[in-house]
C-alpha positions as CSV (number, residue, x, y, z in Angstrom):
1,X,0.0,0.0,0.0
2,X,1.2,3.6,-1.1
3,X,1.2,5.9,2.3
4,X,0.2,9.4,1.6
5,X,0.1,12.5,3.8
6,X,-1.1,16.0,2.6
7,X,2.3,18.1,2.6
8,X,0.5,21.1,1.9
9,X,-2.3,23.2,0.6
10,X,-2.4,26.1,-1.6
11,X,-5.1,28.9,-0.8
12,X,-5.8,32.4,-2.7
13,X,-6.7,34.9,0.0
14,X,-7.0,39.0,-0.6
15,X,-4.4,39.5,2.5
16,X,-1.6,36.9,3.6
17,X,-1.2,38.7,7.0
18,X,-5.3,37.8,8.2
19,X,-5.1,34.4,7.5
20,X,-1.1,33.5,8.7
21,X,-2.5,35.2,11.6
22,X,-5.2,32.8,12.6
23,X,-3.0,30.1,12.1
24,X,0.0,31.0,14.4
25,X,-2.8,31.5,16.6
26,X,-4.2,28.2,16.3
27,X,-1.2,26.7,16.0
28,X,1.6,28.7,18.0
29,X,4.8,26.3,16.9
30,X,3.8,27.4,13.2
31,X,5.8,29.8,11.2
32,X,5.9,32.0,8.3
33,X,8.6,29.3,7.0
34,X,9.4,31.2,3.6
35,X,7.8,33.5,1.5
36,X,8.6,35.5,-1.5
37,X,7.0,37.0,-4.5
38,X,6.7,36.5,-8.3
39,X,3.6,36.0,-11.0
40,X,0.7,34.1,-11.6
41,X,0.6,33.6,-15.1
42,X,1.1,37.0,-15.8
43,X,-0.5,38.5,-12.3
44,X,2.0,39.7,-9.7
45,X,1.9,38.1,-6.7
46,X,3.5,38.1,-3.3
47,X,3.4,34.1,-1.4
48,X,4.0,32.4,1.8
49,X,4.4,29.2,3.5
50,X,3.1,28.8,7.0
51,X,3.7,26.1,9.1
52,X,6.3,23.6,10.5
53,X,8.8,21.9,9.2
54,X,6.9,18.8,7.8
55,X,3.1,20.4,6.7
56,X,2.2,24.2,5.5
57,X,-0.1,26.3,3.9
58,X,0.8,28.3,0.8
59,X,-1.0,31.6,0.8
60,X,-1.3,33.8,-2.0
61,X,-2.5,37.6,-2.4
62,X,-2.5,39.0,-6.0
63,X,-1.7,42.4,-6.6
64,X,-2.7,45.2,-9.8
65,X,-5.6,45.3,-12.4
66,X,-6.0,41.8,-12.8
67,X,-6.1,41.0,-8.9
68,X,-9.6,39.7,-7.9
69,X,-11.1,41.1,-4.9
70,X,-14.3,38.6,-5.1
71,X,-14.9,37.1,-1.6
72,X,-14.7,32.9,-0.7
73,X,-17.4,31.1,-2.2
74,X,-20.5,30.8,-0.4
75,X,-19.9,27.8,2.2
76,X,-23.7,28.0,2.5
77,X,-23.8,27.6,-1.3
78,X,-23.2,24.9,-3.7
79,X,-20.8,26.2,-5.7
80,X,-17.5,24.2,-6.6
81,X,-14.6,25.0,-4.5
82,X,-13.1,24.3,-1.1
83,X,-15.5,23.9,1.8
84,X,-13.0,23.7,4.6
85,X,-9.3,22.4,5.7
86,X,-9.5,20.1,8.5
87,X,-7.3,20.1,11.3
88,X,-6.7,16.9,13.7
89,X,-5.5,18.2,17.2
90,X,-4.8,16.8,20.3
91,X,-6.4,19.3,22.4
92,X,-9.2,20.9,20.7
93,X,-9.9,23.2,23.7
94,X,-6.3,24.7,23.6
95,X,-7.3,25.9,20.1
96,X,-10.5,27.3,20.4
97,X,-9.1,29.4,23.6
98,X,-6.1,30.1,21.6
99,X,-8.5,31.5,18.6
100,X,-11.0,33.5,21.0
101,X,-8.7,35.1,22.5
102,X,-7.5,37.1,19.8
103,X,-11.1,37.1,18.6
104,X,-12.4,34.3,16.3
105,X,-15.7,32.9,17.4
106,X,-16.6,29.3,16.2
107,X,-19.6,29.6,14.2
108,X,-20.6,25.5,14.4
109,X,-19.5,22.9,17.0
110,X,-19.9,19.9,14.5
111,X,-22.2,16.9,15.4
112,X,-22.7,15.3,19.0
113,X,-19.9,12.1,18.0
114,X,-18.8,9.9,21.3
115,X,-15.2,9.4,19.8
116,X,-14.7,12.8,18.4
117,X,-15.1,16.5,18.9
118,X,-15.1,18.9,16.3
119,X,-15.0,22.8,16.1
120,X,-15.4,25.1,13.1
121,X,-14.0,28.6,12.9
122,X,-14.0,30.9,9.6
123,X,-11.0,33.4,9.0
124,X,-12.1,37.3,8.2
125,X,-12.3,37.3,4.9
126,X,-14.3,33.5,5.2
127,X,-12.0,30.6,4.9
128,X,-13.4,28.2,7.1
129,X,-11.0,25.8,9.3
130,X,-12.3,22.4,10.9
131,X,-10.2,21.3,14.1
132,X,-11.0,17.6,15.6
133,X,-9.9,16.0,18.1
134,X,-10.5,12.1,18.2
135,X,-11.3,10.5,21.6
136,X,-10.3,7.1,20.4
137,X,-7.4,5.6,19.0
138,X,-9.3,3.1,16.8
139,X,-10.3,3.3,13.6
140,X,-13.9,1.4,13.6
141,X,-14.3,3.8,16.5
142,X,-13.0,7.4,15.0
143,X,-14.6,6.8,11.9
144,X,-18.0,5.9,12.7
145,X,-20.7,7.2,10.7
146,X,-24.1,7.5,12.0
């Protein structure tokens, strides 16, 4: 069996500094690892890479006439697109404390599970984050579906 772990993600935000923000706070041993500028088939652009040393998340921010200032996609909506990046943690009240207190509310707690909690909190400018926290080390147990 291949093993495969999600190195990163790549995410298109109007301002790097919001979202690294909310993920330093979330996750306090994150940091802005690298960053740097360039184009975007043809758009300028400035990038970075938040996180640790083995998982990160790329954030761009587009700049001139050709940089869109649309907002997220509807998570309420059907469109195509990312609906959320989900986080596990091991201690899922650290992180909503953490995000609070430097004011994020979570807008959903996820459903009543007895081997995992969940917690849902959308950045600024509406890039929603999912943080779990399994209660159970096995599988048939973590991944139960109701």
């Amino acid at each position: 069996m291949t093993k495969a772990r999600l190195e990163h993600a790549n995410l298109m935000v109007t301002g790097i500094e919001e979202t690294a923000n909310f993920l330093l706070a979330a996750f306090p041993h994150w940091s802005i690892r690298g960053e740097g500028g360039g184009e975007w088939y043809g758009v300028p652009r400035r990038w970075a890479h938040v996180g640790d040393d083995y998982n990160y998340i790329t954030l761009n921010e587009f700049f001139g006439a050709n940089a869109s200032d649309k907002p997220q996609r509807d998570l309420a909506g059907t469109d195509p697109g990312l609906a959320h990046l989900a986080f596990e943690v091991d201690d899922l009240d650290a992180i909503v404390s953490r995000l609070k207190k430097v004011g994020y509310e979570s807008h959903n707690l996820g459903e009543d599970h007895p081997h995992r909690r969940n917690n849902y909190f959308k950045t600024k400018e509406g890039i929603e984050f999912e943080f779990v926290q399994y209660l159970s080390d096995k599988p048939e147990e973590r991944n139960l579906y109701a």
